[in-house]
C-alpha positions in Angstrom: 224.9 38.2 122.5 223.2 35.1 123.0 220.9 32.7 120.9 217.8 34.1 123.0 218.4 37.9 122.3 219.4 37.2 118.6 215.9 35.8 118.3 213.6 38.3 119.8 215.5 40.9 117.7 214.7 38.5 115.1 210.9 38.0 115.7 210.9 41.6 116.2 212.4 42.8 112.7 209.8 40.3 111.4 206.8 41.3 112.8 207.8 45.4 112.0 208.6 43.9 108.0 204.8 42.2 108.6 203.2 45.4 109.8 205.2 47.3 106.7 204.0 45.3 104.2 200.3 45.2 105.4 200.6 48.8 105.9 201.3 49.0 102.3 198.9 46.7 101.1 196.0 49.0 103.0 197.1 51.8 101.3 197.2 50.4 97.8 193.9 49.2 98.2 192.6 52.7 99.1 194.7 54.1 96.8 192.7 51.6 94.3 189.1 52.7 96.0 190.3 56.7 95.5 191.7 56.3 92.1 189.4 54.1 90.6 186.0 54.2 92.3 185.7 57.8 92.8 185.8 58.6 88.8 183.4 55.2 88.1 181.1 56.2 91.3 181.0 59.9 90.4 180.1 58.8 86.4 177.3 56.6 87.5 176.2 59.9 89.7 175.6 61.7 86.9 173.9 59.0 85.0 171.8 58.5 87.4 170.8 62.0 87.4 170.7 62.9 84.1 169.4 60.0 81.9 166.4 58.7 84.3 163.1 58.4 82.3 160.9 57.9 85.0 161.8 60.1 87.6 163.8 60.9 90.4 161.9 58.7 92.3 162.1 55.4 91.1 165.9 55.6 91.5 166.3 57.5 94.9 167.8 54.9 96.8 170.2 54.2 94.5 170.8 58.3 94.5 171.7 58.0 97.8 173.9 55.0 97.5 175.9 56.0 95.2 176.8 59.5 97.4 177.7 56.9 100.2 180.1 55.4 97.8 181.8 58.6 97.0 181.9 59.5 100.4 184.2 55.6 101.1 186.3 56.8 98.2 187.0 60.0 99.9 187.5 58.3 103.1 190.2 56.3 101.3 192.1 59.0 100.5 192.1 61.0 104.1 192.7 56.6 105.2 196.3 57.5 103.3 196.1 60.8 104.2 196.4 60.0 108.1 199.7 57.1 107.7 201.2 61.2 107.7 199.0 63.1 109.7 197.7 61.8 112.8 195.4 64.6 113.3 193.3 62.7 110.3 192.6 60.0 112.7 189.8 61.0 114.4 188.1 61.8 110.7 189.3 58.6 109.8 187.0 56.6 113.2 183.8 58.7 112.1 183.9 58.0 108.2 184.2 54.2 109.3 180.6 54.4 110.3 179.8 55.5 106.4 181.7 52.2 105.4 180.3 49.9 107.9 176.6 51.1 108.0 176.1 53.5 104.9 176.7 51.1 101.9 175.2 47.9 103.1 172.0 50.3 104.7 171.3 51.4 101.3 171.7 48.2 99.5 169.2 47.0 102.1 166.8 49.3 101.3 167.0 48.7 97.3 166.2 45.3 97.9 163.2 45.9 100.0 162.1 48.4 97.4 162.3 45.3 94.7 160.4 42.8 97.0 157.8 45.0 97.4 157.4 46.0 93.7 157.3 41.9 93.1 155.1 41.1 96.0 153.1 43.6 97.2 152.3 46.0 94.4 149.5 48.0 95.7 151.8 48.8 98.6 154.9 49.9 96.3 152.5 52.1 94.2 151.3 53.5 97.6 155.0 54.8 99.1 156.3 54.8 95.4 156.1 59.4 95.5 159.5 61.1 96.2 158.2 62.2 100.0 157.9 58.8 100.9 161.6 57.8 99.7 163.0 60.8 101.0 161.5 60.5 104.3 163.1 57.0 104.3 166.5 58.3 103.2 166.6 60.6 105.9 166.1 58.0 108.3 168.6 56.3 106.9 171.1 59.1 107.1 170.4 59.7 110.9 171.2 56.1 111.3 174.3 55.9 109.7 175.5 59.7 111.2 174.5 57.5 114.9 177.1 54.4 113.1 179.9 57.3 112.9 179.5 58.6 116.0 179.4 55.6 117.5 182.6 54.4 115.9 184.8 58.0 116.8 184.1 56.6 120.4 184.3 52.9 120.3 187.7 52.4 118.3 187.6 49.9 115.2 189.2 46.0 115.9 187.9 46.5 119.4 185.4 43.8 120.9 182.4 46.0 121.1 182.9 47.0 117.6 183.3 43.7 116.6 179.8 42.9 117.7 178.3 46.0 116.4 179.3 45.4 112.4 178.1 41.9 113.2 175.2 42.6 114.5 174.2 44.9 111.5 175.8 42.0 109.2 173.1 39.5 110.5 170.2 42.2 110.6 170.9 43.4 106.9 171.7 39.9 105.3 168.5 38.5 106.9 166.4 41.0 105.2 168.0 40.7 102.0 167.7 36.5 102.2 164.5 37.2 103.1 163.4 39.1 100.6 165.5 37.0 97.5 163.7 33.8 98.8 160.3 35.4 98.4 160.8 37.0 95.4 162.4 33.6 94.2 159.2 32.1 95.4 156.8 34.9 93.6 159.2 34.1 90.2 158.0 30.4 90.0 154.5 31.1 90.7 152.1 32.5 88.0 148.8 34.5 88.6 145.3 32.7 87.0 144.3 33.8 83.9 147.4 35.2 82.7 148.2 36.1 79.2 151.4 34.6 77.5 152.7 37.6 76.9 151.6 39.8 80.3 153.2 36.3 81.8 156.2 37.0 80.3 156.9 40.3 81.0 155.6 39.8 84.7 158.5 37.0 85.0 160.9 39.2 82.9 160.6 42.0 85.8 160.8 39.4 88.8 163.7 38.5 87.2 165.5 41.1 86.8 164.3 42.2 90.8 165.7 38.6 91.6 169.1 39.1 89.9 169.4 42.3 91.8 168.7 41.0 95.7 170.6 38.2 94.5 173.8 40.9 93.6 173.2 42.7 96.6 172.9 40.1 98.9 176.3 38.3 97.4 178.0 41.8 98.4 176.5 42.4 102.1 178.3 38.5 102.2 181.6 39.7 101.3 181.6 42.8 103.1 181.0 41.5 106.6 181.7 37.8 106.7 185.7 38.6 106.7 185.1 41.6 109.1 183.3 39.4 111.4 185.3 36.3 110.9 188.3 38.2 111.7 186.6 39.8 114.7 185.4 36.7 116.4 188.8 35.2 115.8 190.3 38.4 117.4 187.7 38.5 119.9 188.3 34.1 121.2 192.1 33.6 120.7 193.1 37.3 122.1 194.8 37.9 119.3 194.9 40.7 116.4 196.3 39.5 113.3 197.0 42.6 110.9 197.2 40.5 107.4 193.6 39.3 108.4 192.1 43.1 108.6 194.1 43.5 105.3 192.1 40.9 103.5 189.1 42.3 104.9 189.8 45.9 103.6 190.1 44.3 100.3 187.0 42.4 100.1 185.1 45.6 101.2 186.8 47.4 98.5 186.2 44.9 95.9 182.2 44.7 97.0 182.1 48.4 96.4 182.8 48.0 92.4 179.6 45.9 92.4 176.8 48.7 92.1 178.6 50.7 89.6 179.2 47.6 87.6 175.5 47.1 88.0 174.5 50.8 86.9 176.8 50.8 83.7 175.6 47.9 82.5 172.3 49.0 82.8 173.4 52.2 80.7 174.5 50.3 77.6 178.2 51.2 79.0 179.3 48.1 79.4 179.0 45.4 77.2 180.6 42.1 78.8 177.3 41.8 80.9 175.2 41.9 78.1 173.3 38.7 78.9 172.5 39.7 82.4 169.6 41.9 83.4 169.6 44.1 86.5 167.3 46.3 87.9 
């Protein structure tokens, strides 16, 4: 055997190890996503549900979010699910579309909901009744079922793919930006005539709808800027590096603990964020 077989054997042990250990990494982190984020999402569920003062309504979107979420966790599981069973596969393409579209979609929509509480008032009050929301929810829900469809026929890590979460990643984080820089914008500026008090609980709200965009915004970043990073390096040097998508599956994972975090704090249950206010 000579030096040039003993090395592709060699490369080729190496690269099976590398595959191995970034198989194992993916599952640990949906084992993580299952384990963890499908008791913390499901909690903040029922919260939601049950201790709302003011409605259904006024925490629809968030409703809906928070289903999304269980639905990743889920897909987590059958993710692990289909390293055994290749007839989990195809389940596995459609539910990518929840991931991809579903969360960020949602998050999209909360922040638009803010900015228009902030900076156009009259209009919030308008479309503030449950028809309205649900009418939008819907929507959203068509569009995300279109995302899954979409990606059970145009396999993940593939060019076109690539360009479709980017796409969405540029759409969503341009409407979030927008809407942070004009409620940062409204935050600094003060109506004539105000009272010191009406003042201060006028800034108090815009801040707390700036802290959230802010949030929100920070997580679209770190769920698609790795995906499309890794895609647009995949896509120029023709080459798909595994232990990239693994670092991507964990920052999506990771952005996904956000909202709850978000939701328990604003439940009194959890205390080391006491000093931050969130919508």
């Amino acid at each position: 055997m000579n030096n040039s077989t003993v090395y592709i054997i060699t490369s080729e042990a190496s690269t099976t190890l590398s595959f191995v250990l970034v198989d194992i990494l993916e599952m640990c982190a949906c084992g993580i996503s299952f384990l963890v984020g499908l008791p913390i999402h499901s909690f903040v569920l029922w919260l939601i549900v049950t201790r709302t003062e003011s409605g259904l309504a006024s925490v629809f979107f968030k409703l809906n979010l928070s289903v999304c979420e269980i639905g990743i966790c889920v897909e987590s599981l059958i993710f692990i699910l289909s390293c055994w069973f290749s007839s989990f596969k195809k389940l596995i393409c459609f539910l990518i579309g929840l991931a991809v579209t579903g969360r960020p979609l949602f998050q999209c929509l909360i922040c638009v909901e803010c900015y228009l509480a902030v900076v156009h008032p009259v209009t919030f009050l308008k479309y503030k009744p449950l028809r309205y929301k649900v009418i939008c929810s819907a929507s959203a829900w068509i569009i995300i079922l279109g995302s899954c469809l979409f990606s059970v026929f145009i396999l993940p890590y593939t060019i076109s793919h690539t360009w479709f979460f980017s796409v969405q990643f540029l759409l969503f984080f341009c409407i979030q930006l927008f809407c942070l820089v004009v409620v940062l914008r409204a935050l600094k500026q003060s109506g004539p005539g105000e009272r010191a008090r009406e003042k201060e609980e006028e800034n108090h709200m815009k801040r707390r709808a700036f802290h959230f965009i802010l949030i929100c915004t920070v997580s679209t970043v770190v769920i698609y800027v790795p995906f499309t990073v890794s895609g647009f390096f995949t896509i120029l040097t023709k080459q798909n590096i595994r232990s990239l998508w693994c670092i991507c599956v964990f920052c999506f994972f990771l952005a996904g603990f956000v909202q709850p975090v978000l939701y328990l704090h604003r439940f009194g249950k959890l205390f080391c964020l006491s000093s931050v206010q969130v919508m």
